[in-house]
C-alpha positions as CSV (number, residue, x, y, z in Angstrom):
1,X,143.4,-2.6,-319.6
2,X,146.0,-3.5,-317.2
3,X,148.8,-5.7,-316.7
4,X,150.1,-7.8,-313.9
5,X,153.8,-7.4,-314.9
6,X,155.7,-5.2,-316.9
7,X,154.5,-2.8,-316.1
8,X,153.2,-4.1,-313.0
9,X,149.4,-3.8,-311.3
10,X,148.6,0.1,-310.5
11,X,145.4,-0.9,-308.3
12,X,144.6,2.4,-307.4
13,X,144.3,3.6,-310.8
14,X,142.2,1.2,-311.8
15,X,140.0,1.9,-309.1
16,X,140.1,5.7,-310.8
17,X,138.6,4.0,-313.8
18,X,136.3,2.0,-312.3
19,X,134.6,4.7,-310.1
20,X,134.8,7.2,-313.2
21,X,132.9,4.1,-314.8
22,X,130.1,4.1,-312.8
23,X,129.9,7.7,-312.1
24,X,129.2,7.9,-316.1
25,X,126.8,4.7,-316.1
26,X,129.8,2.8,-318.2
27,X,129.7,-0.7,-318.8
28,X,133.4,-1.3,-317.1
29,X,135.1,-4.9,-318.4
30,X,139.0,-5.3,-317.1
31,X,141.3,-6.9,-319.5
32,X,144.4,-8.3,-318.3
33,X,146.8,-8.2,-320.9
34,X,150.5,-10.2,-320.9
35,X,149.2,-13.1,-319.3
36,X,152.3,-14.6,-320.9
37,X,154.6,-13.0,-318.2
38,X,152.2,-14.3,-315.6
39,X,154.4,-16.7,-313.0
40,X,152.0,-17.9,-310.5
41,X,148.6,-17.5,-308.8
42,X,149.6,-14.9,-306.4
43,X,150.3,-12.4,-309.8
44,X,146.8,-12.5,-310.4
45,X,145.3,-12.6,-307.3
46,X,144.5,-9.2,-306.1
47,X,142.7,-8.9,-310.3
48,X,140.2,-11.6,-309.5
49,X,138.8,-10.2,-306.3
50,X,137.2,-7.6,-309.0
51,X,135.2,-10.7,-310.2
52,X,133.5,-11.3,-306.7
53,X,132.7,-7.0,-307.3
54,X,130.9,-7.6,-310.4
55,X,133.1,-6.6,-313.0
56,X,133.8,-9.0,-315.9
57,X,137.5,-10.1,-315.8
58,X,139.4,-11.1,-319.5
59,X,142.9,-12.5,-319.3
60,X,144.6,-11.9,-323.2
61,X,148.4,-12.0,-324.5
62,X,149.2,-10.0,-327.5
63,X,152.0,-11.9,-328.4
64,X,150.7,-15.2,-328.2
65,X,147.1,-14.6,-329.2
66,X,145.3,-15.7,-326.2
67,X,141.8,-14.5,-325.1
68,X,141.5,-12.7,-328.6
69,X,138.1,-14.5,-329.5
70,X,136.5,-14.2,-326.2
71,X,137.5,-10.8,-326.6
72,X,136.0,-9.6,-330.0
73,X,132.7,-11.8,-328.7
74,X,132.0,-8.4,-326.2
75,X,133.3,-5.8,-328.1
76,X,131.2,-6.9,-331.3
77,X,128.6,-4.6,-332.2
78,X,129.6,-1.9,-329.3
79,X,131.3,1.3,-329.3
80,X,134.1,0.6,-326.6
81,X,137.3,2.9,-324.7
82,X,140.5,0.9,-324.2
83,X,142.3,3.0,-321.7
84,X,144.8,1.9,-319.3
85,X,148.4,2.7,-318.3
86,X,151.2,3.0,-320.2
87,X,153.0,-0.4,-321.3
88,X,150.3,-2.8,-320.8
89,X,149.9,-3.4,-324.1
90,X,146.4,-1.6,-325.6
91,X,147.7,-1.0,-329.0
92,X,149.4,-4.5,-329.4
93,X,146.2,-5.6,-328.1
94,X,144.6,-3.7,-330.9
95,X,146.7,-5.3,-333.4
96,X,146.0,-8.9,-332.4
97,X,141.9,-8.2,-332.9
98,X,143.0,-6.4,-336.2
99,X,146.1,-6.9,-337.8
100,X,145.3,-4.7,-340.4
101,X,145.4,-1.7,-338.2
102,X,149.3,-2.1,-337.9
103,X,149.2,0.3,-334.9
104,X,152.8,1.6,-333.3
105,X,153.9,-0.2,-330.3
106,X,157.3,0.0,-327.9
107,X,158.8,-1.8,-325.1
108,X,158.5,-1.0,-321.2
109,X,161.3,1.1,-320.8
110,X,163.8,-1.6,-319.1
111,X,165.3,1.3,-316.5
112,X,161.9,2.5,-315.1
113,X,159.6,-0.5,-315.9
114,X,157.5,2.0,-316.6
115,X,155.4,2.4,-320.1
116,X,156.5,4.7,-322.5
117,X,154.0,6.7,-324.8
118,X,153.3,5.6,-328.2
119,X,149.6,6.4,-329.1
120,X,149.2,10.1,-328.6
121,X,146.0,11.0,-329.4
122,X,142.5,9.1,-329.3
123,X,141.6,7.5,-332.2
124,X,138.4,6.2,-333.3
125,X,138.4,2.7,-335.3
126,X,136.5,0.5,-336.8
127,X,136.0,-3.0,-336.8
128,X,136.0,-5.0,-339.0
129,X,133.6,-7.7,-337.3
130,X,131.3,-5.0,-336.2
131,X,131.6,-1.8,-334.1
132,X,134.4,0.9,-333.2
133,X,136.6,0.9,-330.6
134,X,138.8,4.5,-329.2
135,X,142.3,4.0,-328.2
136,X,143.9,6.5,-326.0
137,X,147.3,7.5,-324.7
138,X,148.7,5.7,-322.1
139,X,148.2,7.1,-318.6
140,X,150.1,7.0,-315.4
141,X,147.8,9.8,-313.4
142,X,143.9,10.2,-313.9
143,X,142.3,13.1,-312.2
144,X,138.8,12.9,-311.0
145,X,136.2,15.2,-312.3
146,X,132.4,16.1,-311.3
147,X,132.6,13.6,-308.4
148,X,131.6,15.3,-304.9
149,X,132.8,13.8,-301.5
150,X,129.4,12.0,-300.2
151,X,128.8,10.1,-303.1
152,X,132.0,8.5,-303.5
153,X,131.0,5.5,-301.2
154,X,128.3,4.6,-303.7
155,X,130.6,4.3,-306.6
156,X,132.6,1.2,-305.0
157,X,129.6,-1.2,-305.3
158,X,130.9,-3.0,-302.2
159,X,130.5,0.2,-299.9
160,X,127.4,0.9,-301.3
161,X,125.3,-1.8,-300.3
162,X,126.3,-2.0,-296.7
163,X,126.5,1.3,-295.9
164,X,122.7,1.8,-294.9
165,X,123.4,-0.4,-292.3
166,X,125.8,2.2,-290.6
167,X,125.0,3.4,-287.5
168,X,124.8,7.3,-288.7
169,X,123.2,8.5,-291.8
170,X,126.4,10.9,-292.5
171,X,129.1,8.0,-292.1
172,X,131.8,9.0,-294.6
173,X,133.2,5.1,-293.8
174,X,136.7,6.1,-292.2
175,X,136.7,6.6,-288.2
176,X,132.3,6.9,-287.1
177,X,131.5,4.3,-284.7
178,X,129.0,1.7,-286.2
179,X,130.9,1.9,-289.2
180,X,129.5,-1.1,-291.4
181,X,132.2,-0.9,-293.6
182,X,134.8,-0.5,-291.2
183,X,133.0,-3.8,-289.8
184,X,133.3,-5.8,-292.8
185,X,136.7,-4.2,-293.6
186,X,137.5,-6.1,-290.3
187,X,136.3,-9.1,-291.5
188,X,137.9,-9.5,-294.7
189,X,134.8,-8.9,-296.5
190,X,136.0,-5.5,-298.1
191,X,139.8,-5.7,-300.0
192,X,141.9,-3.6,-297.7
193,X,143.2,-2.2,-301.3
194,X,139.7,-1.3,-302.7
195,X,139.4,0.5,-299.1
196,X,142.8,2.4,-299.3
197,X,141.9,3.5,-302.6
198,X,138.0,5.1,-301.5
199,X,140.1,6.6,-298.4
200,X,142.5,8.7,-300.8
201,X,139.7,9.9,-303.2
202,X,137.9,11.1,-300.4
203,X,140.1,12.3,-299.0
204,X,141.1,14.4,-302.3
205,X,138.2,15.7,-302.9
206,X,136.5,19.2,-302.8
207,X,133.4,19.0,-300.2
């Protein structure tokens, strides 16, 4: 889950998630909650280039009820991790597919525009239209675990299919020559975000 405003889009920890999701063979769907404090196209912009990547993109609003039924559609029947930052909304969320659950929930703190903690622990819950669902605390750092340097290029699904066409078997993607993914970086075909984000994990990690 993640928000466009209030708090505003982390893109590099959603990247976290996302690469954690395929690492694990997860299903990954990206909810974009408080689609009420959206102003214009440009808010939702860089959250849409995930839809040319594969992933399946829901736009929801707690407080007015938006995107709830499209919403319990693909979480009927499954077993499903809401996880996210802090502030964007996951327990409110949670409350809009199930009232009865009366979850806590708090405001973004107005100094930091940051989220401030209310669920503390992971919780498993059921629905009541079929299948459970874990909420978690809200996070604002996610560590990377069991994830080795060279194989960090095939868990962003748009540096794994072009980079057999590098010129060197060993091409870690960041200054070979040949580089196909430095080429399509080039040529707007990879997000310079998406790019910036497999750059620092790499870079991070252990070889």
């Amino acid at each position: 889950m993640v928000s466009v405003r209030e708090p505003k889009l982390n893109t590099g920890l959603l990247n976290r998630f996302l690469v954690i999701g395929e690492k694990e063979k997860i299903s990954s769907v990206i909810c974009v909650n408080k689609i009420d404090l959206i102003k214009n196209s440009d808010d939702i912009q860089d959250v849409n280039n995930y839809k040319k990547l594969g992933y399946p993109v829901y736009f929801t609003s707690a407080i007015q009820n938006n995107g709830i039924e499209e919403l319990k559609i693909i979480l009927k029947g499954k077993t499903t991790v809401f996880i996210g930052a802090s502030g964007v909304g996951k327990s409110s969320l949670l409350n809009s597919l199930q009232p009865e659950l009366n979850l806590r929930t708090r405001e973004v703190s107005a100094t930091t525009s940051k989220g401030r903690h209310t669920t503390t622990t992971p919780s498993l819950l059921k629905w009541d239209f079929g299948g459970y669902v874990v909420d978690t605390p809200g996070l604002r750092e996610l560590g990377l675990w069991n994830i080795s340097k060279k194989e960090v290029g095939s868990l962003f699904p748009e540096i794994f299919s072009l980079q057999d066409k590098c010129k060197f078997r060993n091409c870690v993607h960041i200054h070979e020559p040949g580089c196909a993914i430095i080429n399509a970086l080039e040529s707007g075909i990879i997000d310079q975000q998406r790019y910036k984000s497999y750059k620092l994990i790499y870079q991070s990690l252990e070889e």
